[in-house]
Structure formats: structure tokens, C-alpha cells
NUFI-225727 format. One record per residue: residue number from 1; x, z, y of N, C-alpha, C, O, CB in turn. Coordinates in Angstrom, 1 decimal. Atoms other than C-alpha are relative to their C-alpha. Last residue first. Glycine has a CB too. Example, Ala and Ser with C-alpha at 12.3 -4.5 7.8 and 13.67 -1.06 7.14 Angstrom:
2
NODE    nr      nc1      nc3      nc2     cac1     cac3     cac2      cc1      cc3      cc2      oc1      oc3      oc2     cbc1     cbc3     cbc2
NODE     2     -0.9      0.0     -1.1     13.7      7.1     -1.1     -0.8      0.8      1.1     -0.3      0.9      2.2      0.4     -1.4      0.5
NODE     1      0.9      0.0     -1.2     12.3      7.8     -4.5      0.9      0.0      1.2      1.9      0.7      1.2     -1.0      1.2      0.0
This chain:
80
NODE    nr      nc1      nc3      nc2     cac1     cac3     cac2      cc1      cc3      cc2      oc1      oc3      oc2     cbc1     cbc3     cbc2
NODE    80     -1.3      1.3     -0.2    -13.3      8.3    -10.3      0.5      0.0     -0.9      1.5     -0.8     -1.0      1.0      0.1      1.1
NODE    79      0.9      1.7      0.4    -16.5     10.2    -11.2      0.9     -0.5      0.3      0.7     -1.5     -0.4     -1.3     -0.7      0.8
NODE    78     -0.3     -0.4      1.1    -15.0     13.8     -9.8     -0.4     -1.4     -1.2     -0.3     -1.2     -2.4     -0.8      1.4     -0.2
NODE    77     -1.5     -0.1      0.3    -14.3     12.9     -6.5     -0.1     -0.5     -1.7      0.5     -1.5     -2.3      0.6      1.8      0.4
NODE    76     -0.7     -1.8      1.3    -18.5     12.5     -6.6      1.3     -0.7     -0.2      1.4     -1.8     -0.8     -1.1      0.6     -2.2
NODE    75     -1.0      0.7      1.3    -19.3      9.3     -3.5      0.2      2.0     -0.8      0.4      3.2     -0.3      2.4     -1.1      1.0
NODE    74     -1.2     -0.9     -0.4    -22.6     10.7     -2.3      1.1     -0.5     -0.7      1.0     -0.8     -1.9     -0.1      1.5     -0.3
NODE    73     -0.4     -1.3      1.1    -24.8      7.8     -2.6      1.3      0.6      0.7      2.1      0.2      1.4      0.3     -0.5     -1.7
NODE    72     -1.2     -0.2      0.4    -25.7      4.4     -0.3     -0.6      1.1     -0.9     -1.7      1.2     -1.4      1.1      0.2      1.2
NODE    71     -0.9      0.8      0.6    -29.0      2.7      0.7      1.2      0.1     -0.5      1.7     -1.0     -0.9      0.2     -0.7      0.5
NODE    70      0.5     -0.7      1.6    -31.4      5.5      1.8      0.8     -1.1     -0.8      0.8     -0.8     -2.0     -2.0      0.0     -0.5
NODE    69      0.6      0.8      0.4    -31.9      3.2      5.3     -0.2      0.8     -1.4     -1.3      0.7     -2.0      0.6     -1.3      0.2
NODE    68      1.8     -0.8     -0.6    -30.1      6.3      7.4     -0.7     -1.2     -1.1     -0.7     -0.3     -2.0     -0.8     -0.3      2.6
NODE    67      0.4     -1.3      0.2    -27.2      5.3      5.0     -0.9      0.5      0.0     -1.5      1.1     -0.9      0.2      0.5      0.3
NODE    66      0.0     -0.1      1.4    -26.9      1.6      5.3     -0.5      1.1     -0.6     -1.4      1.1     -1.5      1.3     -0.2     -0.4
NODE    65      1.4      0.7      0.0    -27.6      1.6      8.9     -0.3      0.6     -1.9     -1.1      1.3     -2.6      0.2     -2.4      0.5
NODE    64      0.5     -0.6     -0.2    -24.2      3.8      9.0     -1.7     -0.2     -0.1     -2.5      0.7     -0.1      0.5      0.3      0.8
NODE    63     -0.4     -1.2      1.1    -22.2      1.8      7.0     -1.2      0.6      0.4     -2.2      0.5     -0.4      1.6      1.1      0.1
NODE    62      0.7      0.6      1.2    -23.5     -1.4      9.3     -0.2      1.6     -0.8     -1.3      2.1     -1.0      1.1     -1.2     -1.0
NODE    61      1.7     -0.2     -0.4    -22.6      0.4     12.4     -0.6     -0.3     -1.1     -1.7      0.3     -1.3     -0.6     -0.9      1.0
NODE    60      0.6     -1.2     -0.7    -19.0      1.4     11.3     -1.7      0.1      0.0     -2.5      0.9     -0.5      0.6     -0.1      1.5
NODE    59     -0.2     -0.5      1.2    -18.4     -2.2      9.9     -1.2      1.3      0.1     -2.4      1.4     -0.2      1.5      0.3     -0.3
NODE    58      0.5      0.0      0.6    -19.2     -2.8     13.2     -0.4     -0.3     -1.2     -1.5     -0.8     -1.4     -0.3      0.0      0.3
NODE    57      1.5     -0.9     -0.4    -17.5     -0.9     14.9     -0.7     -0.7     -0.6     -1.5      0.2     -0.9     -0.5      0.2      1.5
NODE    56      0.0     -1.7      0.5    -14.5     -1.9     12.8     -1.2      0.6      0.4     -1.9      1.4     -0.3      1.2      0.9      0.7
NODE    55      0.4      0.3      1.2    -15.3     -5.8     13.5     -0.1      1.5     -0.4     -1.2      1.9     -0.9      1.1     -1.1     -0.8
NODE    54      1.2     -0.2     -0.1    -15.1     -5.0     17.6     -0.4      0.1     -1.8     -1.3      0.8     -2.0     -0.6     -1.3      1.0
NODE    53      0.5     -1.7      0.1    -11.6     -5.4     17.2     -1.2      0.9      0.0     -1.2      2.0     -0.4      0.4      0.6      1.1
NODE    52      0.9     -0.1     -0.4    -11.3     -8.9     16.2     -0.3      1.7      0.2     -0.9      2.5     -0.5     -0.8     -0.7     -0.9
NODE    51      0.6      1.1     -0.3     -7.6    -10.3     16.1     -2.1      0.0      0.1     -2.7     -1.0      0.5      0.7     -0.9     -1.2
NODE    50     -0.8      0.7     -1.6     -6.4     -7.0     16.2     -0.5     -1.1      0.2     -1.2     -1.0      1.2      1.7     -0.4      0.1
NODE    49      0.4     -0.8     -0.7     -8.4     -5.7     13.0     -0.1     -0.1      1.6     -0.9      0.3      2.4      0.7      0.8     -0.4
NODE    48      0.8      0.8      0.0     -7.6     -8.9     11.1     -0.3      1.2      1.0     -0.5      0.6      2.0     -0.7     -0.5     -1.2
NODE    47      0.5      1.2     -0.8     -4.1     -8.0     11.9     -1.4     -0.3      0.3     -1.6     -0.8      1.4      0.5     -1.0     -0.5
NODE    46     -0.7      0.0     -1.3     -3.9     -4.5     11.1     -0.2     -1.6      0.6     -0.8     -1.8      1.7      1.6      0.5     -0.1
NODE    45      1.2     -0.7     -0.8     -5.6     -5.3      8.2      0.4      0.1      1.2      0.1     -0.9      1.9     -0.5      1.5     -0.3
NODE    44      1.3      0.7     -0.3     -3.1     -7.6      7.3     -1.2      0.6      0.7     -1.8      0.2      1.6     -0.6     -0.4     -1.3
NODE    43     -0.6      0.6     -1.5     -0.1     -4.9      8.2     -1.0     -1.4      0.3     -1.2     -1.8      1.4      1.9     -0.6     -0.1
NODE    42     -0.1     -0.3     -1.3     -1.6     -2.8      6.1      0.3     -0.4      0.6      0.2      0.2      1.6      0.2      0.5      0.3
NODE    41      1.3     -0.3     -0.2     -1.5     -4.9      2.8     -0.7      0.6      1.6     -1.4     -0.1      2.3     -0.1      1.0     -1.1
NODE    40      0.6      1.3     -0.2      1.9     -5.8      3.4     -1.5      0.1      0.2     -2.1     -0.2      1.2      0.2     -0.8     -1.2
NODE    39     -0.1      0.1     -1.5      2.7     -1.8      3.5     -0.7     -1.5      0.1     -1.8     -1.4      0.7      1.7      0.1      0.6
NODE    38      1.0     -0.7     -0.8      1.0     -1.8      0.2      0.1      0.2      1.4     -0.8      0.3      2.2     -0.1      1.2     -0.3
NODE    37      1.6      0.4     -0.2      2.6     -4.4     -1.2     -0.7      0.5      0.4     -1.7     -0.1      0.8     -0.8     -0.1     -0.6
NODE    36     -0.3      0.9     -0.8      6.1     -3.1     -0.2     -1.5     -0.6      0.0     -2.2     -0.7      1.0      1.3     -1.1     -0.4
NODE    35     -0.5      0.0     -1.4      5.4     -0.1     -1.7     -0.3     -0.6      1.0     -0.8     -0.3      2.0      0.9     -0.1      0.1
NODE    34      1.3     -0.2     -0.6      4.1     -1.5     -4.8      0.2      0.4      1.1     -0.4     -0.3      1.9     -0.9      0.8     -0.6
NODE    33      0.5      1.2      0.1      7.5     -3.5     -5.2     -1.5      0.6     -0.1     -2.3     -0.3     -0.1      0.6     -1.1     -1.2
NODE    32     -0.5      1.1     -0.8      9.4     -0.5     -4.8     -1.1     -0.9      0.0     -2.0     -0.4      0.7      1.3     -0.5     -0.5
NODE    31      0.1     -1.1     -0.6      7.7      1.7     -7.6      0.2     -1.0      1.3     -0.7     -1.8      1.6      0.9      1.4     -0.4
NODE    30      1.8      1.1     -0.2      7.9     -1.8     -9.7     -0.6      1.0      1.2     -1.5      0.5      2.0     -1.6      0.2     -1.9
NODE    29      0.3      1.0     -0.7     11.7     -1.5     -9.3     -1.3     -0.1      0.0     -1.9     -1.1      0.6      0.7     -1.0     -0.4
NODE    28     -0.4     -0.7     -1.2     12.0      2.6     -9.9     -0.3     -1.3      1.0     -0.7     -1.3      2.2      1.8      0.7      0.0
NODE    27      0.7     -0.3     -0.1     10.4      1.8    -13.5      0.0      0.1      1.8     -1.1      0.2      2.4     -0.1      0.9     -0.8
NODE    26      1.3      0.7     -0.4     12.5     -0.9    -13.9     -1.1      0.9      0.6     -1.9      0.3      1.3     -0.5     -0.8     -1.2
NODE    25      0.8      0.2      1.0     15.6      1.3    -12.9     -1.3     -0.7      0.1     -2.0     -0.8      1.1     -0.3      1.2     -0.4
NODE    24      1.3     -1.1     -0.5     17.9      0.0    -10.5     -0.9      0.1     -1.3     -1.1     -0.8     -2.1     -1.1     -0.8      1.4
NODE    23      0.7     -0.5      0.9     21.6     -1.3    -10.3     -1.3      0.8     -0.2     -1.4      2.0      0.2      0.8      0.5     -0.4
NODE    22      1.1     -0.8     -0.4     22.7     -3.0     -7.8     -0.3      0.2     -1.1     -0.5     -0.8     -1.8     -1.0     -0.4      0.9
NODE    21      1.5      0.3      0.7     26.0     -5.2     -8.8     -1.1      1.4      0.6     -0.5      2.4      1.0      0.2      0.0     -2.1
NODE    20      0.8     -1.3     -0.1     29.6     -5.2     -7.2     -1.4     -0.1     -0.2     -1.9     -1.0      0.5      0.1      0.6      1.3
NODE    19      1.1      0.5     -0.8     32.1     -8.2     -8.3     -1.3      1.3     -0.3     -1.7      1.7     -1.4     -0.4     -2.0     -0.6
NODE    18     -0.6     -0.5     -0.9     35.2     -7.2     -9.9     -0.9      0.0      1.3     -0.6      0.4      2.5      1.3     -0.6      0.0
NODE    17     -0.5      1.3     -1.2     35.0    -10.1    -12.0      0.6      1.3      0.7      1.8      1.5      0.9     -1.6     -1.3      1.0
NODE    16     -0.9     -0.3      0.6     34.4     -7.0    -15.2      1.0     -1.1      1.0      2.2     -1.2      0.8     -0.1     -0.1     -1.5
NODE    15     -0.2      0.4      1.2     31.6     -6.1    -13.1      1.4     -0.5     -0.3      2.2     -0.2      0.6     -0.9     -0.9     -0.2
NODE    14     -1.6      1.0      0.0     31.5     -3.2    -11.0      0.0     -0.6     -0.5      0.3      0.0     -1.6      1.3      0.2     -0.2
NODE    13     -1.4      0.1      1.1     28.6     -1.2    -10.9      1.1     -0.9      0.5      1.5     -1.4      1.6     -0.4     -0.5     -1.5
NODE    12     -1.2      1.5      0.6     26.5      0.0     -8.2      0.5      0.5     -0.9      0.8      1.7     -1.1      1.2     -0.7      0.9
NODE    11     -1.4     -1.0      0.4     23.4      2.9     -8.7      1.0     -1.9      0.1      0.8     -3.0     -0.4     -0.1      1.3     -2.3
NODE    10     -0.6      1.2      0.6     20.2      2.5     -7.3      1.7      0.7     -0.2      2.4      1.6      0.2     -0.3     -1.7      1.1
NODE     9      0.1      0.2      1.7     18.3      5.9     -7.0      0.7     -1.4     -0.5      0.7     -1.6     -1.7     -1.8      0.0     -0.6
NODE     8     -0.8     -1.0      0.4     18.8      6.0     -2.8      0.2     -0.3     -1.5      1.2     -1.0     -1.7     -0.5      1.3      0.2
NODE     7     -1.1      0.3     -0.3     16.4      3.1     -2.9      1.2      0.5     -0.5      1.9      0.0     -1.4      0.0      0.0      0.8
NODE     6      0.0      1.3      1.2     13.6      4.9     -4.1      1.1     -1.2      0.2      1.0     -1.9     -0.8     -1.5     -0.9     -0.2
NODE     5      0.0     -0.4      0.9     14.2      7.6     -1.4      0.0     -0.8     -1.3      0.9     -0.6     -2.0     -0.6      0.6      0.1
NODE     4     -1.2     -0.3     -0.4     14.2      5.2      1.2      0.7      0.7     -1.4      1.7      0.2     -2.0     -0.1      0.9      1.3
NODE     3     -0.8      1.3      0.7     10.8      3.6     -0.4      1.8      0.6      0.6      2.6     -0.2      0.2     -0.7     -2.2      0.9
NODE     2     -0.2      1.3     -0.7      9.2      7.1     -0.2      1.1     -0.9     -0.4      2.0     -0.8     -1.1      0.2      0.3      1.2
NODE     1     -1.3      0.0     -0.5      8.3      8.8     -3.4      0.1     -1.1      1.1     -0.2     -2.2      1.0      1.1     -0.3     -1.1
């Protein structure tokens, strides 16, 4: 679910002040709160990415050394 959508799902109340409250389910608040970590997450990469661009290629180059060398495996879906 996107975070707009998980939003939407809050519900106000009224308390008895008269004063308006957010109301959200916990399950709906942790949903949220991975969201946000995950965009966070991407926006680090994104930085370290920007601040060395060259690092991806060679990542890239490594992976691929790694391979022709007989040093990796097929990832199997089905094994996760």
C-alpha cells in the first residue's frame, strides 16, 4: 500500500475537550514507519552514489570478475 493510501485509513476523533485526535491502526502505523525507512534508505544510496559515481561501475566490475572467476551461484527464487 502506498504511504498516501495508508494515511487515508486514519480516522479523527473529537475528544471530550473538543480537541481533534489522529487516529491510526498500529498495524497501519508500523506500515508507515517502514515506508519512510525505506524511502530513507534510498535517498542514502542515492547519496553515496552521487558523491562517487564511478563506485556502481565498480561494484559492477567486481560482480562481474567475481563470476567469470567461478566465485558466485545462481541465486534459486525458491531458497529464499
Amino acid at each position: 500500500m502506498r504511504l498516501t493510501e495508508l494515511v487515508k485509513t486514519a480516522e479523527v476523533v473529537v475528544d471530550a475537550k473538543g480537541n481533534e485526535k489522529v487516529v491510526l491502526d498500529l498495524a497501519v502505523w508500523q506500515e508507515i514507519l517502514a515506508v519512510l525507512e525505506e524511502a530513507d534508505a534510498e535517498r542514502r544510496w542515492d547519496e553515496l552514489f552521487a558523491k562517487s559515481p564511478d563506485m556502481l561501475v565498480r561494484l559492477a566490475d567486481e560482480a562481474r570478475a567475481e563470476r567469470r572467476a567461478g566465485r558466485t551461484r545462481d541465486l534459486d527464487p525458491d531458497s529464499l
